[in-house]
N, C-alpha and C positions, 0 to 999 in steps of 0.2 A: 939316303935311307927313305924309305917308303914311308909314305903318311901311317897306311894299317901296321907297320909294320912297330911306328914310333907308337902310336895309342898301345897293341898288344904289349906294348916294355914299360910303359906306364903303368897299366893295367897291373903287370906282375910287379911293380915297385908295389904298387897302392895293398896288393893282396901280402906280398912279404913283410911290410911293414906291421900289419894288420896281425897277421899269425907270430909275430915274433916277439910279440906283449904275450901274447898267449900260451907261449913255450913252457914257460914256467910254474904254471896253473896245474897242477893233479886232476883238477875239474873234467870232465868231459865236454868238446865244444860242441855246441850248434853250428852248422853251416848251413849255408843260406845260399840260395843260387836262384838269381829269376831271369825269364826268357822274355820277349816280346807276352808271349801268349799263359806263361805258367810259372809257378813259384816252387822251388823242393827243398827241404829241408834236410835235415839227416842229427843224427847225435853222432857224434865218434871218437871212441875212445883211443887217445893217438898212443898209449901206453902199448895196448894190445894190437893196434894198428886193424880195428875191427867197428863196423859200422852198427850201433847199438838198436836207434830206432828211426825208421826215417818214414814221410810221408809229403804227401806233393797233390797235385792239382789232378793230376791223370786217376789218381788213387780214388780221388771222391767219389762216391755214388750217385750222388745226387747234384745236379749242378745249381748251385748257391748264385741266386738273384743280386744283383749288385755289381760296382764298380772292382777292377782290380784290388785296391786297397782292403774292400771289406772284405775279399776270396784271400788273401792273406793275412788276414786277422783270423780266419776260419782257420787257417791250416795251421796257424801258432798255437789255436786252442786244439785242435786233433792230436796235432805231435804233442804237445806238454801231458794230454790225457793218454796216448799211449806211453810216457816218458814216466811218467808216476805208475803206471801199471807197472812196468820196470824197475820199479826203485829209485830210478833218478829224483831229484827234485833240484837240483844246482847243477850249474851249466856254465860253461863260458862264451858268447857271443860272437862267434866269429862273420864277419858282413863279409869278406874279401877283400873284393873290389868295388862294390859298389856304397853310395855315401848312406849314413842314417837318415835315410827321408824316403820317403812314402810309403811303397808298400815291403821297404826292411823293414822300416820303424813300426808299420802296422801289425806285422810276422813277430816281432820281438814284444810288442805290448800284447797282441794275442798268447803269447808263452808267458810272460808274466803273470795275465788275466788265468789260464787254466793251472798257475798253482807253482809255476819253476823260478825257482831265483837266477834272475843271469847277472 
């Protein structure tokens, strides 16, 4: 078996694992997905199988001075202030696959800071 091939199988253990605590939750999750260059979030409601509010790196207007890390702190506090516009205020946390540290953990203290319970 292929090196990429063993990481991508890993990858979907670490993300199944990850959504299968969160099966059982009514909550709607947050997903989180970050690239070399950009961070995107989403809300979604896995009941109606429909994507509630979502916002990203590409969306911003203006480009926000700073490290990675603080460019998703910004987009934690954007989605949570477009997520309260909605009605949301609680959320369930979904990372996937990747671990709580740095700029998840920065994405998820930024949604907490603009008002959402996760």
């Amino acid at each position: 078996m292929s090196l990429q091939r063993k990481i991508a199988q890993r990858e979907k253990r670490r993300s199944q694992r990850v959504r299968k605590k969160l099966k059982h939750s009514d909550l709607p999750r947050v997903s989180v997905f970050k690239s070399a260059k950009h961070i995107y979030g989403q809300i979604i409601d896995d009941l109606k199988k429909t994507t509630l509010v979502s916002f990203s790196t590409l969306q911003m207007k203006s480009n926000v001075a700073g490290d990675k890390t603080e460019v998703a702190h910004q987009i934690g506090l954007e989605l949570a202030k477009r997520a309260l516009k909605q009605g949301i205020n609680q959320v369930a946390f979904d990372r996937g696959s990747f671990l709580y540290h740095g700029r998840v953990k920065a994405f998820a203290e930024g949604m907490r800071e603009g008002g959402i319970n996760i």
